[in-house]
MARLUM-477334 format. One record per residue (C-alpha): x, y, z. Coordinates in nm, 4 decimals. Example, Ala and Ser with C-alpha at 12.3 -4.5 7.8 and 13.67 -1.06 7.14 Angstrom:
BEGIN
<site X="1.2300" Y="-0.4500" Z="0.7800"/>
<site X="1.3670" Y="-0.1060" Z="0.7140"/>
END
This chain:
BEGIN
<site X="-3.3039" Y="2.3060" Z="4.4474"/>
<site X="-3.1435" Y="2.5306" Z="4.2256"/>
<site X="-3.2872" Y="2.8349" Z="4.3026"/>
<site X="-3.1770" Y="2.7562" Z="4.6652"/>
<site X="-2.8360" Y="2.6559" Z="4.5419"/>
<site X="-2.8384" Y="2.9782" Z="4.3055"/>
<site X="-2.9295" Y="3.2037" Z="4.6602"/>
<site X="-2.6508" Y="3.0550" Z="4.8678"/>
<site X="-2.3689" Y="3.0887" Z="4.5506"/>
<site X="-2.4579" Y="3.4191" Z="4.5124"/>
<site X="-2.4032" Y="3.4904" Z="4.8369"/>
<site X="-2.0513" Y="3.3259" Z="4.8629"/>
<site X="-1.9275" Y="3.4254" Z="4.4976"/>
<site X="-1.8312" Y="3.7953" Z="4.5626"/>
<site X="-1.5933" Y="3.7409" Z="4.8311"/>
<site X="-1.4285" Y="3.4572" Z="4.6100"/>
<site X="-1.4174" Y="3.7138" Z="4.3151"/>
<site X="-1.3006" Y="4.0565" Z="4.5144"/>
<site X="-1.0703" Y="3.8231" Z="4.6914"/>
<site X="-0.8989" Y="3.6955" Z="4.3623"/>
<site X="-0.9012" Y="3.9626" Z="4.1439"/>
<site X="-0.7298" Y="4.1792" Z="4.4108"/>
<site X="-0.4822" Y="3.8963" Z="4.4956"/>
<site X="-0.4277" Y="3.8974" Z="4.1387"/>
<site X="-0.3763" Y="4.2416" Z="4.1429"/>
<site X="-0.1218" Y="4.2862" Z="4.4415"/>
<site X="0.0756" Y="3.9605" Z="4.2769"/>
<site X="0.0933" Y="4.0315" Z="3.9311"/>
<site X="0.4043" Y="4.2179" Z="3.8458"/>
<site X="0.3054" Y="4.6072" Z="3.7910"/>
<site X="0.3715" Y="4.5781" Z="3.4097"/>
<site X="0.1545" Y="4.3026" Z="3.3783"/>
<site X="-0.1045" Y="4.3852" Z="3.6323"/>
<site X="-0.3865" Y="4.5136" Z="3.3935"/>
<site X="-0.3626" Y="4.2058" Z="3.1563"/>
<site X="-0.3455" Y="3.9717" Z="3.4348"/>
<site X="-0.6783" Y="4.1026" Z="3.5665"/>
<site X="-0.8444" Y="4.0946" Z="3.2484"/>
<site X="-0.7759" Y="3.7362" Z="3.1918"/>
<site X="-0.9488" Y="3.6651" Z="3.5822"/>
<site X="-1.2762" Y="3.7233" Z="3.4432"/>
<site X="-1.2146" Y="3.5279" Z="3.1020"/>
<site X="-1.1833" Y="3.2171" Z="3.2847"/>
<site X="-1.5178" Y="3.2506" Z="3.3482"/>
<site X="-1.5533" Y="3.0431" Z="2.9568"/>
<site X="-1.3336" Y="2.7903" Z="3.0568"/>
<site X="-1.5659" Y="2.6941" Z="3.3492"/>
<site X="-1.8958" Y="2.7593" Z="3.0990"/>
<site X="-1.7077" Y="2.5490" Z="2.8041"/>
<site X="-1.6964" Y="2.2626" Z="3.0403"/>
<site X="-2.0342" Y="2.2739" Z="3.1625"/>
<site X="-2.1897" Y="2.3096" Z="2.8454"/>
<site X="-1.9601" Y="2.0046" Z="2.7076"/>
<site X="-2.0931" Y="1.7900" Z="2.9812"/>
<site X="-2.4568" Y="1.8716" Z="2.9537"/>
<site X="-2.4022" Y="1.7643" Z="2.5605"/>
<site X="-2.2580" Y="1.4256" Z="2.7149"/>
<site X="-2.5171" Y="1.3529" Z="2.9412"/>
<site X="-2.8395" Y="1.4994" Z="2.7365"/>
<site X="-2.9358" Y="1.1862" Z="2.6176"/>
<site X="-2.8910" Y="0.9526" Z="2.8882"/>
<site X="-3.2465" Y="0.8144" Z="2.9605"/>
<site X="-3.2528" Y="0.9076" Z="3.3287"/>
<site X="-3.2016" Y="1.1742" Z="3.6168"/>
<site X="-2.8659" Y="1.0960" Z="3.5913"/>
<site X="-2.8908" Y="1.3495" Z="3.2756"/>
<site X="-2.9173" Y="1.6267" Z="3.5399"/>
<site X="-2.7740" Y="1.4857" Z="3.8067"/>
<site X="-2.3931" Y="1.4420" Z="3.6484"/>
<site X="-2.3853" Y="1.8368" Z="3.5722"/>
<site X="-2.5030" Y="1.8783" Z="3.9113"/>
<site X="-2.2213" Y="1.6517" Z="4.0914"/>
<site X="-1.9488" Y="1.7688" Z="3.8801"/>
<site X="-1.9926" Y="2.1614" Z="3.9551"/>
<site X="-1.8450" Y="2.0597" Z="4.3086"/>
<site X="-1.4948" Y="1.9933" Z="4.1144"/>
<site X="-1.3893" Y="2.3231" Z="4.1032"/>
<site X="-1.4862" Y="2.4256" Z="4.4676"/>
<site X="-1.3554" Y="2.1081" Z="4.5988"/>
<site X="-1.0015" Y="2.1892" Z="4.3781"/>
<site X="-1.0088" Y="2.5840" Z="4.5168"/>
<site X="-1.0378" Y="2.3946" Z="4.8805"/>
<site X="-0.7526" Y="2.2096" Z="4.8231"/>
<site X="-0.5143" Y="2.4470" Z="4.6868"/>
<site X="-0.6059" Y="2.7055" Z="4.8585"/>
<site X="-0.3342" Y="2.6796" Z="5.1685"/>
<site X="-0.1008" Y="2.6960" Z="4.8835"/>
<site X="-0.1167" Y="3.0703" Z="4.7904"/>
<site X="0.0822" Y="3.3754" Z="4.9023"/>
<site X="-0.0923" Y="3.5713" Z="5.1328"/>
<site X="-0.1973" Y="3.9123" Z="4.9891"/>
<site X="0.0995" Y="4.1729" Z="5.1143"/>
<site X="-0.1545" Y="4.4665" Z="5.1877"/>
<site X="-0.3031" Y="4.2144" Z="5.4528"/>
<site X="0.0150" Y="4.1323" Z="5.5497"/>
<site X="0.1620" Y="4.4915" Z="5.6324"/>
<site X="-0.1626" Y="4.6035" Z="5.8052"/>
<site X="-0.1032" Y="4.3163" Z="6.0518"/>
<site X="0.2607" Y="4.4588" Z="6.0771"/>
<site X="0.3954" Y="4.1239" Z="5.9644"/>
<site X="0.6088" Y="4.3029" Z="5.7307"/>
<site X="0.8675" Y="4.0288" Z="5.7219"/>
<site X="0.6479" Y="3.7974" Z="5.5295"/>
<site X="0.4561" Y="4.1123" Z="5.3023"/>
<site X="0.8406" Y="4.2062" Z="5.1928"/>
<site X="0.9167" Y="3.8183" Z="5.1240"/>
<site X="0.6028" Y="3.7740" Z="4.8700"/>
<site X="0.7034" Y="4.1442" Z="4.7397"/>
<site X="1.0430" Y="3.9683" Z="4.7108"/>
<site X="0.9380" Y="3.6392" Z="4.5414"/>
<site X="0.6879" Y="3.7547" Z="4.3067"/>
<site X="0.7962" Y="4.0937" Z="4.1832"/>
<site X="1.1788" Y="4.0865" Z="4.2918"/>
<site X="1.2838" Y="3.7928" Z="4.1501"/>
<site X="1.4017" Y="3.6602" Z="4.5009"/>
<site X="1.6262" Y="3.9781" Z="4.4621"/>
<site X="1.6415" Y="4.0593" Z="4.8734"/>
<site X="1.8026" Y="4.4062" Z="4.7869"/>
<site X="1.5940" Y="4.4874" Z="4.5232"/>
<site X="1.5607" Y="4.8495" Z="4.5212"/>
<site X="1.1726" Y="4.8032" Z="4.3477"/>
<site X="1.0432" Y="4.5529" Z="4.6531"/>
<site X="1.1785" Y="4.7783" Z="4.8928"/>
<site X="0.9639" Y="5.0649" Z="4.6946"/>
<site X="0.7235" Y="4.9019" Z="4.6925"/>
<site X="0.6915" Y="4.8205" Z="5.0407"/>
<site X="0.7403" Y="5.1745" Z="5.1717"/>
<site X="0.4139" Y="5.2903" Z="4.9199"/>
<site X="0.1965" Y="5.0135" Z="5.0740"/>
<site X="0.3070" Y="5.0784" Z="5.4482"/>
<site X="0.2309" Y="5.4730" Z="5.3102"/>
<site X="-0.1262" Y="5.4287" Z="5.1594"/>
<site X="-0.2011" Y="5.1846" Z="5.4676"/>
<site X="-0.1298" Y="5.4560" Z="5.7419"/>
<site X="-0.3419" Y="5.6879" Z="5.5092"/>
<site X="-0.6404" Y="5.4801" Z="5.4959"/>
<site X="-0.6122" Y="5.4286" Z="5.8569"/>
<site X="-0.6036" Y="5.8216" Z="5.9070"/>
<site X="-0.8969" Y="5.8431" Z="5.6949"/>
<site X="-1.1046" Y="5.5176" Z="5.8273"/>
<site X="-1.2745" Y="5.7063" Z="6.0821"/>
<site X="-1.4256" Y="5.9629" Z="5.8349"/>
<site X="-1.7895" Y="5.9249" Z="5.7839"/>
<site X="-1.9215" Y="5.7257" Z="5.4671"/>
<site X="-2.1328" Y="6.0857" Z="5.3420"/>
<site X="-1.8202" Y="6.1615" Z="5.2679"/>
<site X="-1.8128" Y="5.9954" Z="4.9539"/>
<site X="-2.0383" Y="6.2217" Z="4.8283"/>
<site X="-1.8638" Y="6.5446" Z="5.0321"/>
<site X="-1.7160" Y="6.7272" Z="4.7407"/>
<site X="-1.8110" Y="6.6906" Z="4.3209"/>
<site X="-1.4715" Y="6.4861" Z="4.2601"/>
<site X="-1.6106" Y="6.2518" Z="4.5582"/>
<site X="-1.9322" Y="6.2563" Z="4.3630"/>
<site X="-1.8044" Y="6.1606" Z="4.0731"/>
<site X="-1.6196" Y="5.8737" Z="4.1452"/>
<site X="-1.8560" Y="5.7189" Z="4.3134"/>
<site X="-2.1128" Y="5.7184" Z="4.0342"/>
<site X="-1.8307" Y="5.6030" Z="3.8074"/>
<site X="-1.7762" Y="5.3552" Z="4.0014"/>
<site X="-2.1297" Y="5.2347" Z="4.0835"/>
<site X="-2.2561" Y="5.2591" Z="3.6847"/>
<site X="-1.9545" Y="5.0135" Z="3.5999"/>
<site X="-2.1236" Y="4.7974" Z="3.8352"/>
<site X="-2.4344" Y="4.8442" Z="3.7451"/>
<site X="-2.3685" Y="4.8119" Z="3.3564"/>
<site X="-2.1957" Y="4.5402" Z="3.3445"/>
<site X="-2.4582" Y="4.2971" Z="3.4727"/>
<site X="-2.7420" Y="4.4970" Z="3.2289"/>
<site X="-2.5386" Y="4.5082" Z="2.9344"/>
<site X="-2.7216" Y="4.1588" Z="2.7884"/>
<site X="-2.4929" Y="3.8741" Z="2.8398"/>
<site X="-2.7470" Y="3.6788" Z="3.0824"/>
<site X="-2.9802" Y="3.6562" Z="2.8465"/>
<site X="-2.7086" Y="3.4471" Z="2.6037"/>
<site X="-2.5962" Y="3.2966" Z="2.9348"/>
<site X="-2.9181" Y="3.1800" Z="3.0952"/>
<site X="-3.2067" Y="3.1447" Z="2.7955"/>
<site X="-3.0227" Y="3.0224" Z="2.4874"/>
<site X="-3.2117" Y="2.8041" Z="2.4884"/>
<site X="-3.5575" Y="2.9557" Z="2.4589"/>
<site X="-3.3903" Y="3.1822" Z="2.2236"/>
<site X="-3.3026" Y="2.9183" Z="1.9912"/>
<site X="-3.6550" Y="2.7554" Z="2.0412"/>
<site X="-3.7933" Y="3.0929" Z="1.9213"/>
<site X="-3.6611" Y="3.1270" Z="1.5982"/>
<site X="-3.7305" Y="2.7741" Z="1.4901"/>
<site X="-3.3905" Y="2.6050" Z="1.6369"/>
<site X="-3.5363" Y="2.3604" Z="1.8232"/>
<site X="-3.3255" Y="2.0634" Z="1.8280"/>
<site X="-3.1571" Y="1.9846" Z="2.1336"/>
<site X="-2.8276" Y="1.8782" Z="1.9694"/>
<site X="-2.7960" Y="2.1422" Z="1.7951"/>
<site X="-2.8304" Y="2.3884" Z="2.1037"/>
<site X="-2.5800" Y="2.1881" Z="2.2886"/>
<site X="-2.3622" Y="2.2443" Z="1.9935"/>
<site X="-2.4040" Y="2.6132" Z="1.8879"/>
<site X="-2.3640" Y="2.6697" Z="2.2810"/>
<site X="-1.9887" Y="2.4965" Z="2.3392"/>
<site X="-1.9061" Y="2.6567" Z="1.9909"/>
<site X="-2.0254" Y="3.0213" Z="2.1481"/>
<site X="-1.8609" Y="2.9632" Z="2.4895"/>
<site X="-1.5297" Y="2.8629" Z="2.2770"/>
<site X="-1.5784" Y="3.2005" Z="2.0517"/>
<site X="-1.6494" Y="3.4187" Z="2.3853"/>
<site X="-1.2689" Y="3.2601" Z="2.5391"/>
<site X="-1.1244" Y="3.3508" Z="2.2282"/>
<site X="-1.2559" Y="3.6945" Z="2.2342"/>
<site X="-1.1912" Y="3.7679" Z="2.6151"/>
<site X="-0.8078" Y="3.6732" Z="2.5493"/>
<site X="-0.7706" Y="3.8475" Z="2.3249"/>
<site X="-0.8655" Y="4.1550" Z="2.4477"/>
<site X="-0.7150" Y="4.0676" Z="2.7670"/>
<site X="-0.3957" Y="4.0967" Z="2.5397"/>
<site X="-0.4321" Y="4.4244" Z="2.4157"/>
<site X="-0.5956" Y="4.5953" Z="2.7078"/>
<site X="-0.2929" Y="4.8084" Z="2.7620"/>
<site X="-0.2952" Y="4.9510" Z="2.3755"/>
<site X="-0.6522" Y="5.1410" Z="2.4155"/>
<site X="-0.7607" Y="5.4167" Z="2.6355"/>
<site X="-1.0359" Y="5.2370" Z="2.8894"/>
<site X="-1.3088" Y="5.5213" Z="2.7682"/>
<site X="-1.2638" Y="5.4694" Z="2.3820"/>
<site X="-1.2648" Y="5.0701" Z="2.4917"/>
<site X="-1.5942" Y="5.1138" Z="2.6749"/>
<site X="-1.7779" Y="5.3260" Z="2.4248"/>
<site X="-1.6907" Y="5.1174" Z="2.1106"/>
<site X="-1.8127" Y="4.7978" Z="2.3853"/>
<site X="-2.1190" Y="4.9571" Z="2.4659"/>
<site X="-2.2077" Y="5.1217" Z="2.0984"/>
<site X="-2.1465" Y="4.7421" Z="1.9696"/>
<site X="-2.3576" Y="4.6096" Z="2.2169"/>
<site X="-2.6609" Y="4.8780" Z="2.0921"/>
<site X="-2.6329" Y="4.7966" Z="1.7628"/>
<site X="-2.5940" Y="4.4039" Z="1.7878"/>
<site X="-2.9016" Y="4.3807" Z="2.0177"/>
<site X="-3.1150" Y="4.6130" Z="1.7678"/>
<site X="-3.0540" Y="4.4245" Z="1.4850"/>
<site X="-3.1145" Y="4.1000" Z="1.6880"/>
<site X="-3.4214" Y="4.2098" Z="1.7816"/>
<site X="-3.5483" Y="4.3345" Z="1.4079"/>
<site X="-3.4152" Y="3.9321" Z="1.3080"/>
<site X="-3.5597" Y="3.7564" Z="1.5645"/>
<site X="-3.9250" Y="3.9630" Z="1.4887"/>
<site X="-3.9428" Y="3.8426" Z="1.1435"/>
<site X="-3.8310" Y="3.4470" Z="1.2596"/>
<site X="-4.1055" Y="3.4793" Z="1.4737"/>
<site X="-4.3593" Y="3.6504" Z="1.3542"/>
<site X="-4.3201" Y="3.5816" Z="0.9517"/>
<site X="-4.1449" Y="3.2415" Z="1.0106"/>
<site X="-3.8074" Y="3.3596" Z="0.8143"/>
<site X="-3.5720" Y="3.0948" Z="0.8082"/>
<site X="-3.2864" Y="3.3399" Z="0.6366"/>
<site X="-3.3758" Y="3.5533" Z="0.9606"/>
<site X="-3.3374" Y="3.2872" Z="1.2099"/>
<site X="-2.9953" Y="3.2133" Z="1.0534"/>
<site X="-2.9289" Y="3.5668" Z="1.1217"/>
<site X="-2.9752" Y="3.5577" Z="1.5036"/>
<site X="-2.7631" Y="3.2668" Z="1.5064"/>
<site X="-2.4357" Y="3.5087" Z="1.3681"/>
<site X="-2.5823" Y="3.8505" Z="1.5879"/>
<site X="-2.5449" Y="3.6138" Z="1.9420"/>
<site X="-2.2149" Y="3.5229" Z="1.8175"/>
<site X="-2.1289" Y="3.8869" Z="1.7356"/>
<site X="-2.2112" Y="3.9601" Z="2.0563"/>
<site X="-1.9048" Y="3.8093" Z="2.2188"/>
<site X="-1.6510" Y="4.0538" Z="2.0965"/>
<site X="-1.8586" Y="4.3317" Z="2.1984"/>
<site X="-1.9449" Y="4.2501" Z="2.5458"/>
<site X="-1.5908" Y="4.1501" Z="2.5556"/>
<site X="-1.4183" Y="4.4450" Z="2.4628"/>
<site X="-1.5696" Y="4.6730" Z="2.7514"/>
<site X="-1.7519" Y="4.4714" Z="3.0195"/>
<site X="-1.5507" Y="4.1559" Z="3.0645"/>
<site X="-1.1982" Y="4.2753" Z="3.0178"/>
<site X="-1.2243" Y="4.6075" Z="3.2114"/>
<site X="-1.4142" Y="4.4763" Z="3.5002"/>
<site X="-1.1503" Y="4.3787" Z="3.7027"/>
<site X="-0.8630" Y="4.5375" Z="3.5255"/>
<site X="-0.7215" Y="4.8615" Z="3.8198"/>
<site X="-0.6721" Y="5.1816" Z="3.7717"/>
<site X="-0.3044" Y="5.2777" Z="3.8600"/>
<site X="-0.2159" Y="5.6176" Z="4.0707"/>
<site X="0.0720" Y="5.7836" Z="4.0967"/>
<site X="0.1529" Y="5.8177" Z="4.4801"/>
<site X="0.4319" Y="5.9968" Z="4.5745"/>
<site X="0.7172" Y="5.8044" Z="4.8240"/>
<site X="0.9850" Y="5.9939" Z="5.0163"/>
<site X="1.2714" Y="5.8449" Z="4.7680"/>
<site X="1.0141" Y="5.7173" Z="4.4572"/>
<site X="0.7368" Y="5.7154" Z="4.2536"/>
<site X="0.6208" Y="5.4376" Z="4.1904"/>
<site X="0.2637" Y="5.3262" Z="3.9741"/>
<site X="0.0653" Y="5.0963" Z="4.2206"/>
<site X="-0.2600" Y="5.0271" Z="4.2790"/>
<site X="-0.5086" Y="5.1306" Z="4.5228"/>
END
């Protein structure tokens, strides 16, 4: 059941997460924009602080209803999205490449005007979307090799692809998916306790994604990644060494030591592959009567 039910989410969760982040993106005033992505992938501990809360609750209850609850209750937040879902703005790139551009320069308007009609920066705004739009459609005939057509081309696209890639090997499924075996490992085998240390490390892992969800905008994304990935070396290293001698030589001082390197781990992954994930990279485009920074 839940590998079928792992399958079918998979399946389903990209178009939820493209779809939001770039909603995000196009609604989030300019200034804003690149926190307001980085926090889209931080709720992700909000939704794993719950779950791991609940499983606590229902551990010991002497029946299938221990699973079953967890189960149930991970409907919530689909059933919610369902719900409220009629009640968003439509996304104002959609908009304007249907040439509705009555209701793109209304949600320009509302969200990044102030309900300002004759706001010179909507209006701006509106003219660079129409701009890149007629662009892409000038360019959406070209064939896909050309991606890899010239070394710029070439480069972006294994930029691009690597972030990808990275970001789901840089560690955090195995915290994610066998803390528990991990815990068993090194002699922490009490199932209270695991609940425990696991809210407390989904609780760290919120405060750590906020905050560098904050500060985003103070660091250069490079410097941000290396110091993410570098951290992320030397944490898993040293977790490694600690976990050999709870394993092998039965340390308990060692074992102890894992406990603070999975913790440690938070503001690492945090710092480069949670924050930046979503976070865009603003061009400068040039419009007959502005510049403006948007996003592409």
């Amino acid at each position: 059941m839940y590998i079928v039910s792992r399958l079918i989410i998979g399946f389903g969760l990209p178009y939820a997460i493209v779809a939001g982040s770039s909603l995000i993106g196009e609604l989030a005033y300019p200034k804003e924009r690149a926190i307001l992505t980085s926090l889209f992938n931080a709720a992700y501990f909000i939704g794993a602080i719950v779950a791991s809360a609940v499983t606590y609750g229902t551990q010991k209850i002497p029946s299938d209803w221990s699973w079953r609850v967890p189960s149930l209750l991970q409907m919530s937040p689909s059933l919610l999205q369902v719900a409220l879902i009629l009640f968003l703005p439509e996304s104002p790139r959609f908009l304007i490449s249907k040439e509705r551009y009555e209701e793109a320069f209304k949600v320009l308007v509302t969200y990044h005007a102030e309900g300002d009609e004759n706001s010179e920066f909507a209006k701006a705004e509106m003219a660079e979307i129409k701009t890149t739009i007629a662009i892409e459609l000038e360019h959406s005939k070209r064939s896909w090799m050309d991606m890899l057509s010239t070394p710029g081309n070439r480069r972006r696209v294994l930029i691009g692809s690597l972030v990808g890639v990275m970001t789901q090997l840089s560690g955090n499924v195995v915290i994610s998916y066998y803390l528990g075996d991990i815990l068993n490992l090194i002699g922490f085998t009490d199932t209270s306790f695991q609940a425990k240390y696991n809210i407390g490390n989904q609780v760290w892992g919120l405060v750590c994604a906020v905050l560098t969800a904050l500060l985003v905008m103070r660091f250069r994304r490079r410097t941000m990644y290396l110091t993410s990935i570098i951290g992320i070396l030397v944490i898993y290293v040293a977790w490694t060494i600690s976990s050999a001698e709870a394993i092998v030589k039965g340390s308990k001082a060692s074992g102890k030591l894992c406990l603070f390197w999975i913790y440690a781990y938070q503001p690492a992954y945090n710092i480069g592959f949670n924050a930046l994930t979503y976070s865009e990279y603003p061009i400068d485009v040039p419009c007959e009567k502005h510049r403006l920074i948007i996003t592409l």
